[in-house]
Backbone as ProteinMPNN parsed JSONL, in Angstrom:
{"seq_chain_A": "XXXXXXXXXXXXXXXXXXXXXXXXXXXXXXXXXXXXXXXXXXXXXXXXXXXXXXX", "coords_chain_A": {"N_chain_A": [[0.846, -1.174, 0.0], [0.873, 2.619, -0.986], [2.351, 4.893, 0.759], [0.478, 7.195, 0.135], [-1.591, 6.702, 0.571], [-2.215, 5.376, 2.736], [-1.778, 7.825, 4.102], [-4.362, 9.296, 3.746], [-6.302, 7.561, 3.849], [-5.815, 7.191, 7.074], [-6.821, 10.258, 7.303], [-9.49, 10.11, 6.708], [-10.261, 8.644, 8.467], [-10.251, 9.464, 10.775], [-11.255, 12.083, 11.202], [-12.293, 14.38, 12.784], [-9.767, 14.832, 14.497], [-8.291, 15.566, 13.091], [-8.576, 17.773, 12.132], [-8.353, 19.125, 13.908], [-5.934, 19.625, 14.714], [-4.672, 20.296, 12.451], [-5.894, 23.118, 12.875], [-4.383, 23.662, 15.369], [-2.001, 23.85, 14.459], [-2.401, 25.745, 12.53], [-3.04, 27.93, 14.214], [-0.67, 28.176, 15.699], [1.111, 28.899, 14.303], [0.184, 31.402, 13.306], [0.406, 32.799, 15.746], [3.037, 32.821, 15.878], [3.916, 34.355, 13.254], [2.3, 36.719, 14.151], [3.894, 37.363, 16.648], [6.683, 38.388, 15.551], [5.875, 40.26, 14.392], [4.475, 42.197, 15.849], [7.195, 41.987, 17.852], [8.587, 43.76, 15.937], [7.139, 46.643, 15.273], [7.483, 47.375, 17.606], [9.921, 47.624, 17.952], [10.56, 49.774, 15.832], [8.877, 51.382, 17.098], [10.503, 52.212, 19.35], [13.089, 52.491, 18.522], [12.619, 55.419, 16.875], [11.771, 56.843, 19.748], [13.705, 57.197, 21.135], [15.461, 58.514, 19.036], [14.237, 61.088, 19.116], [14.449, 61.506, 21.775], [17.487, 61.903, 21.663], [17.841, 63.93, 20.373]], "CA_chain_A": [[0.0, 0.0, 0.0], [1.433, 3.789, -1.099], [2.445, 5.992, 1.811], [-0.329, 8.719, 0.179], [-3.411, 5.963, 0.585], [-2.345, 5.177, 4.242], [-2.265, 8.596, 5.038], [-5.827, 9.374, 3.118], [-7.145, 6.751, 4.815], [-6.244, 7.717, 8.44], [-6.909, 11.253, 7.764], [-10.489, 9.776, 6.399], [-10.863, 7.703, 9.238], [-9.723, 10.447, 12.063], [-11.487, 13.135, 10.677], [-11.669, 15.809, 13.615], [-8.512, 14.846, 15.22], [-7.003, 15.98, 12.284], [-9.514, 19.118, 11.814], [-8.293, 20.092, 15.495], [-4.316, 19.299, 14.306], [-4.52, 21.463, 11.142], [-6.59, 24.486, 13.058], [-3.4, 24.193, 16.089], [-1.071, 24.683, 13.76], [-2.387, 27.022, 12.167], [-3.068, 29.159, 15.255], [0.445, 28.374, 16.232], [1.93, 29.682, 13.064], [-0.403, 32.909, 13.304], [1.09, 33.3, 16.786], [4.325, 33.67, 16.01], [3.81, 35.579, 12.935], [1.863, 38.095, 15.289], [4.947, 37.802, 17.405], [7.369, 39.385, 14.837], [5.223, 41.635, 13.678], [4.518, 43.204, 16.954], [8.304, 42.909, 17.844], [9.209, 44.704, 14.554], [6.509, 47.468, 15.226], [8.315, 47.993, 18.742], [11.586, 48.293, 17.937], [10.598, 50.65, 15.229], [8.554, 52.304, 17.997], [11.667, 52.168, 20.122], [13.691, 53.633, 17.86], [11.718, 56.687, 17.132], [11.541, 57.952, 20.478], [15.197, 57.37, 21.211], [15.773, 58.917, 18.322], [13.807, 62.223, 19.708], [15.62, 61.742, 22.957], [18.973, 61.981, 21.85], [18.24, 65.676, 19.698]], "C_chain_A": [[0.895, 1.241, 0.0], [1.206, 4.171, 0.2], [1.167, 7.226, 1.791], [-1.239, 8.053, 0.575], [-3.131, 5.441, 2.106], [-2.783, 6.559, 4.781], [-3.443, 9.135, 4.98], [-6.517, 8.818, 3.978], [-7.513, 7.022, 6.056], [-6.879, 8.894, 8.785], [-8.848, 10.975, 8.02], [-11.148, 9.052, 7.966], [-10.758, 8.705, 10.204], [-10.121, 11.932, 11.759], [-11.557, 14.887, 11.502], [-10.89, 15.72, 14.248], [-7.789, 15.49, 14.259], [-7.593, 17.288, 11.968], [-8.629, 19.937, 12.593], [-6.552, 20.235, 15.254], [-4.353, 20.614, 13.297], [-4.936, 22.815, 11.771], [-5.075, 24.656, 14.53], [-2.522, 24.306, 15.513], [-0.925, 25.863, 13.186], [-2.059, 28.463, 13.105], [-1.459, 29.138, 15.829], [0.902, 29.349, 15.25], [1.392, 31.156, 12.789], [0.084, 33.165, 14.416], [2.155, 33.736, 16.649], [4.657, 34.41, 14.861], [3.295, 36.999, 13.231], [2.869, 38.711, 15.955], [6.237, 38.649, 16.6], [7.355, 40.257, 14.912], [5.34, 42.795, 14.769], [6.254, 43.459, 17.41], [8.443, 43.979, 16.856], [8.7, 46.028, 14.878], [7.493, 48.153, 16.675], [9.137, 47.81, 18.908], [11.56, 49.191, 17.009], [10.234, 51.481, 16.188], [9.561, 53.321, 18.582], [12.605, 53.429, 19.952], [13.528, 55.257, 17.291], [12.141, 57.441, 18.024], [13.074, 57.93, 21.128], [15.656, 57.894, 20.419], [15.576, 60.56, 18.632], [14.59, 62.365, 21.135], [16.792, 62.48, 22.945], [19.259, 63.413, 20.537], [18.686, 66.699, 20.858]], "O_chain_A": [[1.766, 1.208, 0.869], [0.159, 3.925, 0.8], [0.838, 7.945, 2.735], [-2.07, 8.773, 1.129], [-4.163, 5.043, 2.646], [-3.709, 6.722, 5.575], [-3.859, 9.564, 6.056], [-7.257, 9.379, 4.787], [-8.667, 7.14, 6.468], [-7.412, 9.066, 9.881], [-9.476, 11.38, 8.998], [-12.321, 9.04, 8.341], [-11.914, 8.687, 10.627], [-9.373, 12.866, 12.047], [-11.158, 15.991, 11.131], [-10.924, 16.662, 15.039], [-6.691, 15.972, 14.537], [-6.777, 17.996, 11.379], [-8.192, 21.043, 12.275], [-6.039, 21.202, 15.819], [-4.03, 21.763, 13.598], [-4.371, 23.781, 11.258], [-4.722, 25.823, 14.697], [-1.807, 25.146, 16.06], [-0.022, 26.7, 13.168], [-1.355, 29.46, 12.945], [-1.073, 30.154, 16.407], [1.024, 30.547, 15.506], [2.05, 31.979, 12.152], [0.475, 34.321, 14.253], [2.493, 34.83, 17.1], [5.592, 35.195, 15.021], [3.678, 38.072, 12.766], [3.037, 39.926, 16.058], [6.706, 39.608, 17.213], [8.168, 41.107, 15.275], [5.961, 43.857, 14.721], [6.742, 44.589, 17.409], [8.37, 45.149, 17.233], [9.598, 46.871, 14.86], [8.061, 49.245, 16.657], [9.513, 47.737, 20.078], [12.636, 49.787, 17.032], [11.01, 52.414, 16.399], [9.619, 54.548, 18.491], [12.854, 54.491, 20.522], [14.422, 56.097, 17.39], [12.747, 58.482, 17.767], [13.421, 58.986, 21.657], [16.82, 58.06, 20.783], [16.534, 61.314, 18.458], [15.263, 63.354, 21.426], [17.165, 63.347, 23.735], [20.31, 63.775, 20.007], [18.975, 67.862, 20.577]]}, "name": "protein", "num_of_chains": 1, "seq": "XXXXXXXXXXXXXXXXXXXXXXXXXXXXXXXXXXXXXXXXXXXXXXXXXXXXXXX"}
């Protein structure tokens, strides 16, 4: 039996275990692109007002 028709099968057979798998990844992977983002925004912040500081 192919590796793709086993995993078909289980996904077929396990259908919201794998719903609930695919939706925590996702939310993981939106977490830590959130987490960037927001760093990025506050170290631009950062920089800014240290930037006004040090006139």
């Amino acid at each position: 039996m192919k590796l793709s028709r086993l995993v078909s099968r289980e996904i077929l057979h396990r259908k919201i275990n794998f719903v609930i798998s695919v939706l925590g990844v996702a939310l993981a992977v939106a977490s830590v692109i959130a987490v960037f983002s927001l760093l990025s925004a506050h170290h631009t912040h950062t920089g800014e007002i240290l930037s006004l500081i040090h006139i």
